[in-house]
C-alpha positions as CSV (number, residue, x, y, z in Angstrom):
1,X,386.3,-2.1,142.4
2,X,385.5,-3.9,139.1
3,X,381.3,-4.7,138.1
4,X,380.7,-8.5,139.1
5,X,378.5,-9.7,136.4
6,X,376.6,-8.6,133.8
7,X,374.6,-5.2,134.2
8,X,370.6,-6.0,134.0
9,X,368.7,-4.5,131.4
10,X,365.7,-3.6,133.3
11,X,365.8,-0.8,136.1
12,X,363.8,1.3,138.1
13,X,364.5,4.5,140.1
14,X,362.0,5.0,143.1
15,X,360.9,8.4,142.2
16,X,360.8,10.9,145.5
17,X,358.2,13.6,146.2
18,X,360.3,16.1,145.0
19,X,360.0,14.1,141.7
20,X,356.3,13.7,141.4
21,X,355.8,17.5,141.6
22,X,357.5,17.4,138.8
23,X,355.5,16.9,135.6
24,X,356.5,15.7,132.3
25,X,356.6,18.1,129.6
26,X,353.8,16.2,127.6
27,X,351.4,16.3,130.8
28,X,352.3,20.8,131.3
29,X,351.6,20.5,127.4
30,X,348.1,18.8,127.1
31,X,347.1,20.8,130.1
32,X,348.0,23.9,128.8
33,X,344.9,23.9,126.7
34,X,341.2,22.8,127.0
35,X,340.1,18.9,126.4
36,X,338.8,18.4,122.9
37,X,335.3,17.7,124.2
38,X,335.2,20.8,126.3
39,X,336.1,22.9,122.7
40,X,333.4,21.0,121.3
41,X,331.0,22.3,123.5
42,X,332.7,25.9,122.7
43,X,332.0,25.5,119.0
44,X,328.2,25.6,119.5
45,X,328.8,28.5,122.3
46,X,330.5,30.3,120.1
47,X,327.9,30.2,117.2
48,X,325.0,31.4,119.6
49,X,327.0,34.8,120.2
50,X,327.8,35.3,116.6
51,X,324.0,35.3,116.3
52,X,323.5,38.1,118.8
53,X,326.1,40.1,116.8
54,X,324.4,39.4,113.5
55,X,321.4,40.6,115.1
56,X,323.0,43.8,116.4
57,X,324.6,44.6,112.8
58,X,321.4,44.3,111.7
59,X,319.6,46.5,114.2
60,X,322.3,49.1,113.4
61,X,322.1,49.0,109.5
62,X,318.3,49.1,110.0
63,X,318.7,52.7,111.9
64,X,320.4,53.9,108.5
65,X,317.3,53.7,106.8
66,X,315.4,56.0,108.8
67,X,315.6,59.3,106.1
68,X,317.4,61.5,108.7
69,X,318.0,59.8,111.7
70,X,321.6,59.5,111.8
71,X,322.6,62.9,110.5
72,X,320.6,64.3,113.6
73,X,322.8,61.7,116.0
74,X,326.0,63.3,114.5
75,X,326.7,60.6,112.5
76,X,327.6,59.5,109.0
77,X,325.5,56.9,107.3
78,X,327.1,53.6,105.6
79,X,324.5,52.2,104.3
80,X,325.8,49.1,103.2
81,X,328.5,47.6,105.3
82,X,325.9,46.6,108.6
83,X,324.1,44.1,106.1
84,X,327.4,43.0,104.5
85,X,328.7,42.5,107.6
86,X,325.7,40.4,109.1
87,X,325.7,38.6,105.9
88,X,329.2,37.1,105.6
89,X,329.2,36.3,109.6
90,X,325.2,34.4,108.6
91,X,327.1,32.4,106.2
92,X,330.4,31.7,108.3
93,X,328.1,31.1,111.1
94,X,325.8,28.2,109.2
95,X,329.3,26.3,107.8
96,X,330.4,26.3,111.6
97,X,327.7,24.8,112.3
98,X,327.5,22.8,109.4
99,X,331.0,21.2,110.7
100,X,330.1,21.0,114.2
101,X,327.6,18.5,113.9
102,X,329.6,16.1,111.3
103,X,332.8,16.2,113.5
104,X,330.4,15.2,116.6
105,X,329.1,12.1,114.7
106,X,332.4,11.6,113.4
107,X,335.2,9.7,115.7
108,X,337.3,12.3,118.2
109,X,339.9,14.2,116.3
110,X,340.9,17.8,116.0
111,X,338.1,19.3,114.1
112,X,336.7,21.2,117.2
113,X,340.1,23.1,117.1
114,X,340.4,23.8,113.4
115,X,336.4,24.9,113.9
116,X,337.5,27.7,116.8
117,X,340.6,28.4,114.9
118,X,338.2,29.4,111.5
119,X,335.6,31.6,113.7
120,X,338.7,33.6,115.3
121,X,340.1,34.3,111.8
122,X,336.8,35.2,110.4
123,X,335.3,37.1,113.1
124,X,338.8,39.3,113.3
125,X,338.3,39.4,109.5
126,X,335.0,41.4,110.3
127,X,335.5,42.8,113.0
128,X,338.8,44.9,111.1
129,X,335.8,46.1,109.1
130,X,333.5,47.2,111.9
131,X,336.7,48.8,113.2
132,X,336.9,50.7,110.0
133,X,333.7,51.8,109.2
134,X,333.4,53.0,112.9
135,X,336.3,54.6,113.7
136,X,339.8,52.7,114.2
137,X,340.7,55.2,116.4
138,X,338.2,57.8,117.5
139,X,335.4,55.0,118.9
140,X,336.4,52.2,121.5
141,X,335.5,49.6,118.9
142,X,338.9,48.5,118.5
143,X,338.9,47.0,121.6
144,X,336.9,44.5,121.2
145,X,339.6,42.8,119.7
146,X,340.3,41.6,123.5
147,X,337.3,40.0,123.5
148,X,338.7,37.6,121.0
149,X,342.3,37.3,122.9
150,X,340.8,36.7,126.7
151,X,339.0,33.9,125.3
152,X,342.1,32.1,123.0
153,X,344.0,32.4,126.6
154,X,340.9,30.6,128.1
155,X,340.4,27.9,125.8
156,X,343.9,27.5,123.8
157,X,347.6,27.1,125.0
158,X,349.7,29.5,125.3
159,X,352.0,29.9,122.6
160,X,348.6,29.7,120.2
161,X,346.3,32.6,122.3
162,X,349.5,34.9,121.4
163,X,349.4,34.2,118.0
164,X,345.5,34.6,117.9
165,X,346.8,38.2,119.8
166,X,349.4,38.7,117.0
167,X,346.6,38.1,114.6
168,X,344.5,40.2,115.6
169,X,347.2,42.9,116.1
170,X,347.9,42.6,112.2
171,X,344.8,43.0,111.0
172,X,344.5,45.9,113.7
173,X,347.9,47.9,112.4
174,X,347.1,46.9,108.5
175,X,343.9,49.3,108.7
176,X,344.7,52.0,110.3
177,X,348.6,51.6,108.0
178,X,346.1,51.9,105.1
179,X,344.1,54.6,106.1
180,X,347.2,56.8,106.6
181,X,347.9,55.6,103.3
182,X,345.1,56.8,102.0
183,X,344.3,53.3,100.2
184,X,341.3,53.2,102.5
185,X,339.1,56.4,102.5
186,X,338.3,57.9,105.6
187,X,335.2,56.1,107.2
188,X,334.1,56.5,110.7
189,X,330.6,56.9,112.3
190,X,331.1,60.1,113.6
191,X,330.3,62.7,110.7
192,X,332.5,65.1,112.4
193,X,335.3,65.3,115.2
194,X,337.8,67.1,116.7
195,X,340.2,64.2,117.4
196,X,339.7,63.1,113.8
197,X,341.3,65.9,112.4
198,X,343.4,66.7,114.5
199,X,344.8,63.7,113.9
200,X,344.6,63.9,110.0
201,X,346.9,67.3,110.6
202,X,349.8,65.5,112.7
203,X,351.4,62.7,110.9
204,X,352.0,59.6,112.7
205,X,349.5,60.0,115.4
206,X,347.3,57.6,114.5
207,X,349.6,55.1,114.2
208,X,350.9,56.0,117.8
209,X,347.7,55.8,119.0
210,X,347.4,52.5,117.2
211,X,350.7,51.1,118.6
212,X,349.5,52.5,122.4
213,X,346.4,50.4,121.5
214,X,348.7,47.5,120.5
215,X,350.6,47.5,123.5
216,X,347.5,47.1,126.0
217,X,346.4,44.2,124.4
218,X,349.3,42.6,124.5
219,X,349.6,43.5,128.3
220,X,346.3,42.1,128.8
221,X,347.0,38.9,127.1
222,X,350.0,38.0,129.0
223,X,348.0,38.4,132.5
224,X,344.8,36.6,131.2
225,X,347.1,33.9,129.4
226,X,349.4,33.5,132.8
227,X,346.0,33.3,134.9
228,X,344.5,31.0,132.8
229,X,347.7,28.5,132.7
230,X,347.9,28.7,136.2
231,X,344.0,27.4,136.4
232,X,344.4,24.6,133.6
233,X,347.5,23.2,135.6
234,X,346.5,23.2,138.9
235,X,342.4,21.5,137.6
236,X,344.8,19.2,136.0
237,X,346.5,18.3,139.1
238,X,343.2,18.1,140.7
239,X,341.8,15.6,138.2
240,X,345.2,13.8,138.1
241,X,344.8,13.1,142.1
242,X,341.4,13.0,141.9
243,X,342.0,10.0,139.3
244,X,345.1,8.5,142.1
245,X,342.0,8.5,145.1
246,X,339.5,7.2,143.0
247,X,342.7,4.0,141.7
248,X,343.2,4.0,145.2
249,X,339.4,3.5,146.4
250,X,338.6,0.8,143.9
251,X,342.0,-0.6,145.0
252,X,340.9,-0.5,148.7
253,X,337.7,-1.9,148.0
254,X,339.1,-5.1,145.9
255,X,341.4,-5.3,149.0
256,X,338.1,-5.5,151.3
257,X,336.3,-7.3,149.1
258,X,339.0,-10.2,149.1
259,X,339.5,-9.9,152.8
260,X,335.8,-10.1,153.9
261,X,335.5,-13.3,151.7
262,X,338.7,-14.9,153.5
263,X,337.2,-14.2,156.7
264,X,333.8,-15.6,155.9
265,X,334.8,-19.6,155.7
266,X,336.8,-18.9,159.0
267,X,334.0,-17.1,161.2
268,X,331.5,-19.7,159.9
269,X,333.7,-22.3,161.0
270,X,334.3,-21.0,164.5
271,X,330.1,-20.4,164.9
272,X,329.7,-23.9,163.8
273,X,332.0,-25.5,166.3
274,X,330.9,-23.4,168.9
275,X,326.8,-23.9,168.7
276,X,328.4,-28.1,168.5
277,X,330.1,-27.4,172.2
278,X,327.1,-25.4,173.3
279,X,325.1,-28.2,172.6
280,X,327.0,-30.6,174.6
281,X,328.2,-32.9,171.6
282,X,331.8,-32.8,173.6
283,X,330.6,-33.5,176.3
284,X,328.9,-31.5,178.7
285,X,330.6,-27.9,180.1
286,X,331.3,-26.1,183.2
287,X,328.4,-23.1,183.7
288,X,332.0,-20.8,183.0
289,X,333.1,-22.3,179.8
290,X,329.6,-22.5,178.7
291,X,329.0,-18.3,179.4
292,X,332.6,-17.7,177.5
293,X,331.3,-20.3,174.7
294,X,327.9,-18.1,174.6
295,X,329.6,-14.6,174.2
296,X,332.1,-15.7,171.5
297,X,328.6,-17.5,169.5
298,X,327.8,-13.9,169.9
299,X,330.7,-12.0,168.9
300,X,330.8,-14.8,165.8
301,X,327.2,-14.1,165.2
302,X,328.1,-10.3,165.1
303,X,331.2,-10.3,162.9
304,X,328.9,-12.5,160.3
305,X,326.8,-10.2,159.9
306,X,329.0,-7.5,159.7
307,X,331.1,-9.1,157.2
308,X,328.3,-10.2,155.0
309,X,327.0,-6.4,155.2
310,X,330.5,-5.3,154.2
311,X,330.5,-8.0,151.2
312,X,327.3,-6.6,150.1
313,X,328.7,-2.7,150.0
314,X,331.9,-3.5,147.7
315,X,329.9,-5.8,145.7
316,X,327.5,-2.7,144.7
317,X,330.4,0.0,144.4
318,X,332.9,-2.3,142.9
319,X,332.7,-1.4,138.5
320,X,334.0,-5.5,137.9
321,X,331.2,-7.5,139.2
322,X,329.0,-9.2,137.1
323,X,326.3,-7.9,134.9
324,X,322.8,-9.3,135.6
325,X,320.1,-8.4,133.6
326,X,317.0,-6.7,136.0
327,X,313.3,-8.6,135.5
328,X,309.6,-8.2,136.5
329,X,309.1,-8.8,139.8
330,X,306.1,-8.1,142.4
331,X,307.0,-6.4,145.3
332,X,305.0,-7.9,147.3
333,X,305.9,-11.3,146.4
334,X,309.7,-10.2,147.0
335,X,308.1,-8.3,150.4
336,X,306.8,-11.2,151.7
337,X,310.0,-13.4,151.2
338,X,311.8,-11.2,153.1
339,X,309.5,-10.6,156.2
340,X,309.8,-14.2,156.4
341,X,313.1,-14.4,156.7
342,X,313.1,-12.0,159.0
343,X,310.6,-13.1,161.4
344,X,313.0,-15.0,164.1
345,X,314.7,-11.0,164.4
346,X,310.7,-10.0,165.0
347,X,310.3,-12.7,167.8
348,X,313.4,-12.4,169.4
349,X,312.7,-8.1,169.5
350,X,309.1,-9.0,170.3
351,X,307.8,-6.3,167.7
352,X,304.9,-7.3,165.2
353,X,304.5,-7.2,162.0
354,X,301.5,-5.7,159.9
355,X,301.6,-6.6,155.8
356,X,299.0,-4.7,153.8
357,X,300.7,-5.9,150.3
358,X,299.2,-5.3,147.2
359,X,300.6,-6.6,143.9
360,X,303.2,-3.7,142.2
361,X,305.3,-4.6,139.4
362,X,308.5,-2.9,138.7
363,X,311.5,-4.1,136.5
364,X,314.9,-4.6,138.7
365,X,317.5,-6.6,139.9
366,X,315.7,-9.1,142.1
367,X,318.3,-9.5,144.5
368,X,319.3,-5.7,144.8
369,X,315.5,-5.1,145.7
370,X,315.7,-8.1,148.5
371,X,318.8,-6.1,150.1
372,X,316.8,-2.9,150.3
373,X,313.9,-4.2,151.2
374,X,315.5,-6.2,153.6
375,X,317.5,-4.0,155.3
376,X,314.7,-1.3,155.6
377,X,312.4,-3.5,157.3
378,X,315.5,-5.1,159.4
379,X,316.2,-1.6,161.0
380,X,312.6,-0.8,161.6
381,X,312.9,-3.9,164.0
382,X,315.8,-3.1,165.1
383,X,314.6,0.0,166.7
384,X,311.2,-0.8,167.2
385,X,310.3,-1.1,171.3
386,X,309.6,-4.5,172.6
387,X,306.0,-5.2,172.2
388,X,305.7,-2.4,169.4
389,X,304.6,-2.6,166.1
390,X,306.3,-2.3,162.0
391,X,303.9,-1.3,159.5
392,X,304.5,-2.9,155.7
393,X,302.6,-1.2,153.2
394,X,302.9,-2.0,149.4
395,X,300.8,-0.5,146.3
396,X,300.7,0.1,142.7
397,X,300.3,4.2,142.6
398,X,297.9,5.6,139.8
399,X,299.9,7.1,137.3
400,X,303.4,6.2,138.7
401,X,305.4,3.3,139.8
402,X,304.8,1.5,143.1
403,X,305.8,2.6,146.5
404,X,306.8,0.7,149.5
405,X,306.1,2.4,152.8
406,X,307.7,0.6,155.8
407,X,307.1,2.8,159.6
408,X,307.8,2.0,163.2
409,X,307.4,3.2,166.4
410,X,310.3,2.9,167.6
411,X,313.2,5.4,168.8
412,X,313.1,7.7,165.7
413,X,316.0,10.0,164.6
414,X,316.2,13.7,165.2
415,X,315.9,15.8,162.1
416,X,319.4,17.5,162.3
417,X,321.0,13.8,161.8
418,X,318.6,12.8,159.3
419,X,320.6,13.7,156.7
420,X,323.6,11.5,157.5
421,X,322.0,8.5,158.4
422,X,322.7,6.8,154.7
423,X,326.8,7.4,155.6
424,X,328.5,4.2,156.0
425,X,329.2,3.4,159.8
426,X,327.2,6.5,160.6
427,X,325.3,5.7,164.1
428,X,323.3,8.1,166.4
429,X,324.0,8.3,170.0
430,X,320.5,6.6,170.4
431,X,320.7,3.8,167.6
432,X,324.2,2.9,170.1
433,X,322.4,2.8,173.4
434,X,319.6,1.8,171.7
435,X,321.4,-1.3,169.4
436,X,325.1,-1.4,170.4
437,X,325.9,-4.1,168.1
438,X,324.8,-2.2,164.7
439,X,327.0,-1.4,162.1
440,X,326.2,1.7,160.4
441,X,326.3,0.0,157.3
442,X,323.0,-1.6,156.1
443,X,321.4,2.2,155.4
444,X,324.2,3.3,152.8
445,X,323.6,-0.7,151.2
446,X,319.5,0.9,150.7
447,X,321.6,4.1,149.0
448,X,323.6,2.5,146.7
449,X,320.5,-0.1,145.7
450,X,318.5,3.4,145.5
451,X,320.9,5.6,143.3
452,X,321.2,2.6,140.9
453,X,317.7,1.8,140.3
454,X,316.9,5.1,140.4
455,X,314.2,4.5,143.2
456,X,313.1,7.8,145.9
457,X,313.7,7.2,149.3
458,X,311.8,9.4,151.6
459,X,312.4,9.3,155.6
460,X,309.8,11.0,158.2
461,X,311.2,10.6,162.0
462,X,310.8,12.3,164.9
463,X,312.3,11.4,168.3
464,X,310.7,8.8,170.7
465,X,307.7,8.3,168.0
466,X,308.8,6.4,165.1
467,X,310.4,6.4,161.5
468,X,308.7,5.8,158.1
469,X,310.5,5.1,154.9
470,X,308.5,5.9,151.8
471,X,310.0,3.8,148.4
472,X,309.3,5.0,145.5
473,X,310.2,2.7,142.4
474,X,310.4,4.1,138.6
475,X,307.6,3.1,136.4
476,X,307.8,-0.2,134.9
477,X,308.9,0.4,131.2
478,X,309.2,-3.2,130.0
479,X,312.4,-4.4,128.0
480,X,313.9,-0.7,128.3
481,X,314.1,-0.8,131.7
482,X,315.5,-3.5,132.3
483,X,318.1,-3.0,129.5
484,X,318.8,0.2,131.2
485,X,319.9,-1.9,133.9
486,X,322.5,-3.9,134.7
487,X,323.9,-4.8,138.1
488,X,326.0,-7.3,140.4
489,X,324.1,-9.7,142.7
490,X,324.7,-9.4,146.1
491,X,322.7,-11.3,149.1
492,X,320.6,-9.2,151.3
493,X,320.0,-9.2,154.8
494,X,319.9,-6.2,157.4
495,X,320.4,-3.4,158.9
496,X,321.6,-0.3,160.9
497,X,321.2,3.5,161.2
């Protein structure tokens, strides 16, 4: 059967699981090999060691120039190359250095790469001359080239930790190829051995020995390189799903956010016309009608609340709402507005209110403070006793930044759940019985408000006695501060635990 109409130019094929595990060649590539900030950071690291080993040639040259000491060790003296040595890897070092800092000032690009690439050449440069001067084949120097291979596997792809193996291989085979040669004299720190002549009377031996050497590298590089792929690809998976769930969170949270404020104008709407019918401006009810009428006020009242607390949480973690700048404020002024916004919750728990507020300045976001604030002192009342008593206490501390304390006696939490208590829709058995209608949310709103003004929440409970929070706000730095800062505005009202 012939095509009816023309083909569109635009497609898309629904890719299946099977088709997501499978990563493009690009991705495999890039995460085959450290991020360029990370080698950046490996630059410096790499530096600091090449100082120890300066210091070490230097400790070892210095033993030469005890008159005797190494001839009674049973070893040769070589005066020179220790200070050489240290020398060349002093200057190499500083020029590292030297680079390091202008590529970290400069914009991103590859110069952390060329940098590692320079100190592997260099320090397989000298270390060909340790090798020699200690014994290519009659110390374990020579394997110290692995150092030097472990860590390309670690920090470079594949394909590029073998050539840093096949360089250092070269270098490895050219000495000991010249000392057979006799181009290089015979060194070594050993002034005499067995094993050295021995192998100076069978031809070829030392370059065996130098091949066997040769091969264990190599054998070593392919497991560390293999075990080091298999790490870089599966953190990259991690940070690749980690990247989906965090998409997927801000996603969810837009979603809520959008949702919550849909629902708002509805609820309001419903309340509204209900507290009209409760008050008999449709005439008056049946005793039935008016207890159904009362528990859907209720359940109105309830959802309100709930959805203004939920409003309040994606407004503080969502990363698009708008900047405003923080100010100087007085606690206490900001105290005061709220317990009187909350006094109608203090009348209808029957619980009393005790202000000792002193002026304390602090630099914040005026309405993030109000939602702590707010929602601290709401919960104290919350699970206060009828007839008890919430303590507000507000200073200016000498030397530091002002602290809030705000205690009840009411229920109190037991110490094993204190920990959770700032979880969103975390309750405790006794907050339910205690509060059924509470949220769980209002106590993660006084986290995020805490975390982003970078205040210290302390909380003291103890079963059947009471809870205290203790707020401790940063010192006020003036115009710093509050450029430091920069947060949406969200309204603030209570509470749960």
């Amino acid at each position: 059967m012939g095509s009816v109409g023309p083909s569109p130019s635009v497609s898309y094929d629904l890719p299946l699981p099977s088709d997501l595990r499978t990563r493009p060649r690009e991705d495999r590539r890039r995460a085959a090999s450290l991020p360029e900030s990370l080698l950046a950071q490996n630059v410096v690291w790499f530096c600091r060691l090449r100082w120890i080993v300066v210091g070490i040639l230097v400790a070892f040259g210095a033993l030469d120039l005890v008159p005797g000491l190494l001839s009674r060790l049973g070893l040769r003296s070589h005066p020179f190359w220790p200070f050489a040595t240290a020398a060349a890897l002093s200057l190499a070092n500083i020029g590292f250095l030297a680079h390091a800092r202008v590529a970290a000032r400069s914009t991103p690009s590859r110069g952390a790469k060329a940098n590692l690439w320079a100190q592997i050449v260099v320090d397989l440069l000298v270390l060909t001359v340790v090798v020699h001067y200690m014994g290519s084949l009659e110390t374990y120097v020579a394997f110290a080239y692995l150092f030097h291979v472990v860590l390309a596997c670690i920090f470079f792809p594949r394909s590029w930790s073998f050539a840093v193996t096949l360089l250092a291989c070269g270098f490895y085979l050219t000495c000991v190829g010249l000392e057979e040669a006799g181009i290089l004299g015979d060194a070594g720190i050993y002034a005499t051995t067995t094993l050295r002549d021995q192998m100076h009377r069978m031809p070829g031996v030392r370059l065996l020995a130098a091949l066997w050497a040769i091969l264990t590298w190599t054998v070593v590089w392919y497991l560390a390189s293999h075990l080091s792929a298999m790490v870089r690809e599966r953190e990259s998976d991690l940070t690749e799903t980690n990247r989906l769930l965090i998409k997927a969170q801000e996603e969810r949270m837009r979603h809520m956010l959008v949702t919550t404020h849909e629902l708002k104008a509805p609820f309001a709407a419903i309340h509204a016309n209900v507290q009209l019918l409760l008050k008999g401006y449709c005439g008056a009810l049946s005793d039935a009608a008016m207890e159904v009428l009362s528990r859907v006020a209720a359940r109105c009242q309830r959802l309100a609340v709930q959805i203004q607390e939920m409003v309040q949480l994606a407004n503080l973690r969502s990363v698009g709402q708008a900047s405003l700048r923080p100010s100087a404020i007085d606690l206490a002024v900001v105290i005061e507005g709220c317990i009187s916004q909350l006094r109608s919750s203090a009348e209808e728990f029957d619980v009393r209110i005790e202000e000792d507020l002193r002026p304390a300045r602090t630099v914040a976001v005026e309405d993030h403070v109000k939602m702590l604030l707010s929602n601290v002192i709401s919960n104290a009342l919350q699970y206060s006793r009828r007839g008890g008593r919430v303590g507000v206490r507000c200073a200016a501390e000498a030397g530091g930044g002002p602290s809030v304390t705000i205690e009840d006696e009411g229920i109190g939490i037991a110490p094993e759940k204190l920990p959770r208590i700032f979880d969103v829709y975390y309750r405790t058995e006794e907050a339910v019985r205690h509060r059924p209608e509470s949220t769980g949310v209002g106590l993660a709103i006084v986290r995020h408000v805490a975390e982003i003004h970078g205040i210290r929440v302390r909380v003291e409970s103890a079963p059947d006695v009471g809870t205290r929070f203790t707020l401790r706000f940063p010192p006020s730095e003036g115009d710093d501060e509050a450029e430091r800062l920069g947060n949406g505005s969200a309204d603030g009202v209570r509470s749960d635990r």
